[in-house]
C-alpha positions as CSV (number, residue, x, y, z in Angstrom):
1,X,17.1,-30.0,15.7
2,X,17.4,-32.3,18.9
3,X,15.4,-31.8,22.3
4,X,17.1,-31.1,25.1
5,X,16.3,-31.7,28.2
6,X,15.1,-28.6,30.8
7,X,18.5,-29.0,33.3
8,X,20.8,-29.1,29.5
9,X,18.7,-26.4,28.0
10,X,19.4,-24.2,31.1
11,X,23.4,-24.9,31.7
12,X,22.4,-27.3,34.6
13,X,25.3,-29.7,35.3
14,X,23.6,-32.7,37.6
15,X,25.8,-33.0,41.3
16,X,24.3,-36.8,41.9
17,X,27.1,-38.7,42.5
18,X,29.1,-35.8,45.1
19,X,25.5,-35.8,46.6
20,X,25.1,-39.9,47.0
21,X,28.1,-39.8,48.5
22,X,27.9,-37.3,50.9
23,X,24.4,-39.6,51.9
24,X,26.7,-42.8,52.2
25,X,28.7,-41.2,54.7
26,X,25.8,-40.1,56.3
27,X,24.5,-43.4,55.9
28,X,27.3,-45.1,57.8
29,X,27.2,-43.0,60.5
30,X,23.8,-43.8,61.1
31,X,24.7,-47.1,60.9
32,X,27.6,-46.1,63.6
33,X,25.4,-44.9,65.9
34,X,22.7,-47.2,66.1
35,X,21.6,-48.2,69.9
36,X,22.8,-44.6,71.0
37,X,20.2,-42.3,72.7
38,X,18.3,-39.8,70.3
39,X,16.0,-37.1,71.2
40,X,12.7,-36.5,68.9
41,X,12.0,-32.2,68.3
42,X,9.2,-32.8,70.8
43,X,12.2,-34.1,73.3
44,X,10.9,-37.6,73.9
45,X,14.1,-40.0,74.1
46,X,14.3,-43.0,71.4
47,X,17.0,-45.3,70.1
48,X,17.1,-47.4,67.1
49,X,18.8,-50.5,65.8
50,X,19.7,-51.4,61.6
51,X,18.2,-54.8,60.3
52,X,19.3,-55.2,57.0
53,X,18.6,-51.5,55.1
54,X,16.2,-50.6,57.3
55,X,16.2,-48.3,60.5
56,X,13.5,-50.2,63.2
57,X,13.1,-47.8,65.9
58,X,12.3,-49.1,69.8
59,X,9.5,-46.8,70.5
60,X,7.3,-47.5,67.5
61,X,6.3,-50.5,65.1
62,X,7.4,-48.7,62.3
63,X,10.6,-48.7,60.6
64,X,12.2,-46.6,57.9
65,X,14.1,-47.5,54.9
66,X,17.4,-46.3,53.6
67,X,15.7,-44.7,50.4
68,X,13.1,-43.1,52.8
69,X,16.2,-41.5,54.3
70,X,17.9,-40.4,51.4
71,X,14.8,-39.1,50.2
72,X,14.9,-37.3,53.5
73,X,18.3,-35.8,53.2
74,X,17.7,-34.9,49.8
75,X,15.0,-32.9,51.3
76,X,17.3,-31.1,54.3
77,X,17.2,-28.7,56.0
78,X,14.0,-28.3,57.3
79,X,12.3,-26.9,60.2
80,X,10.9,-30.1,61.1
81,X,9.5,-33.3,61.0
82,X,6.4,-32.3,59.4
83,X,8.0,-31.0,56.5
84,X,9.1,-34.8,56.1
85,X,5.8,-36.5,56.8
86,X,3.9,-34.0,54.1
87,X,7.0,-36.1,51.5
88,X,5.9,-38.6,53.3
89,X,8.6,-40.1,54.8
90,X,7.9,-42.8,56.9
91,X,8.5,-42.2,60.7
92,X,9.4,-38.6,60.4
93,X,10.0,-37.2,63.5
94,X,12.8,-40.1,64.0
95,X,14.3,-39.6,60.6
96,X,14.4,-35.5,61.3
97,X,15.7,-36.4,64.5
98,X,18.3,-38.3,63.5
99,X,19.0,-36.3,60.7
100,X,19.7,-33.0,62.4
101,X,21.6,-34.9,65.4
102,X,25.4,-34.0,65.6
103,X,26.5,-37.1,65.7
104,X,24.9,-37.5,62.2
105,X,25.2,-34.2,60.8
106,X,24.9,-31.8,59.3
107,X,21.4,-32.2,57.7
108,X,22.4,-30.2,54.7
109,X,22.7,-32.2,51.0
110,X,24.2,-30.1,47.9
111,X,21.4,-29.3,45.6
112,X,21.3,-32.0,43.2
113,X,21.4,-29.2,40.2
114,X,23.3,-26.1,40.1
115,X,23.9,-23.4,37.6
């Protein structure tokens, strides 16, 4: 008899490539929107700028990749950033920030499994 895997055994049906899309367009307007105003949950302003696939922001050194986003949105919603810096995500209360903004928006990504 053949193994199945978990999500076949249960009727799962995967929702990966409706779900990577829905990131790209998320990913393109945060490409759209770069050098606008943001606000962190804590208030404090920021902007950021794209180099390449990364997201370099111009109140820190750090900068966050496009996975470390998608792993983010995968993740959303979420109260807030520190729900993102325990998957640690890199430069969490930007991403969050961003991420709920609604010029971004909306911070929700289909499940990638459903029944």
């Amino acid at each position: 008899m053949p193994v199945l895997h978990r999500e076949a055994a249960e009727g799962l049906t995967t929702t990966e490539e409706p779900r990577l899309a829905d990131f790209e367009a998320t990913w393109q307007r945060i490409i759209r929107n770069a050098g606008q105003g943001f606000r962190t949950k804590r208030g404090l302003p920021f902007s950021y700028w794209i180099k390449g696939n990364d997201v370099h922001y111009d109140r820190s050194v750090w900068h966050t990749s496009k996975r470390n986003f998608e792993t983010a949105y995968d993740l959303m919603p979420v109260a807030g950033p520190g729900v993102l810096d325990r998957h640690s995500i890199v430069g969490s209360s930007y991403v969050w920030a961003i991420l709920n903004d609604p010029r971004i928006g909306p911070a929700t990504a289909p499940p990638r499994m459903r029944r």
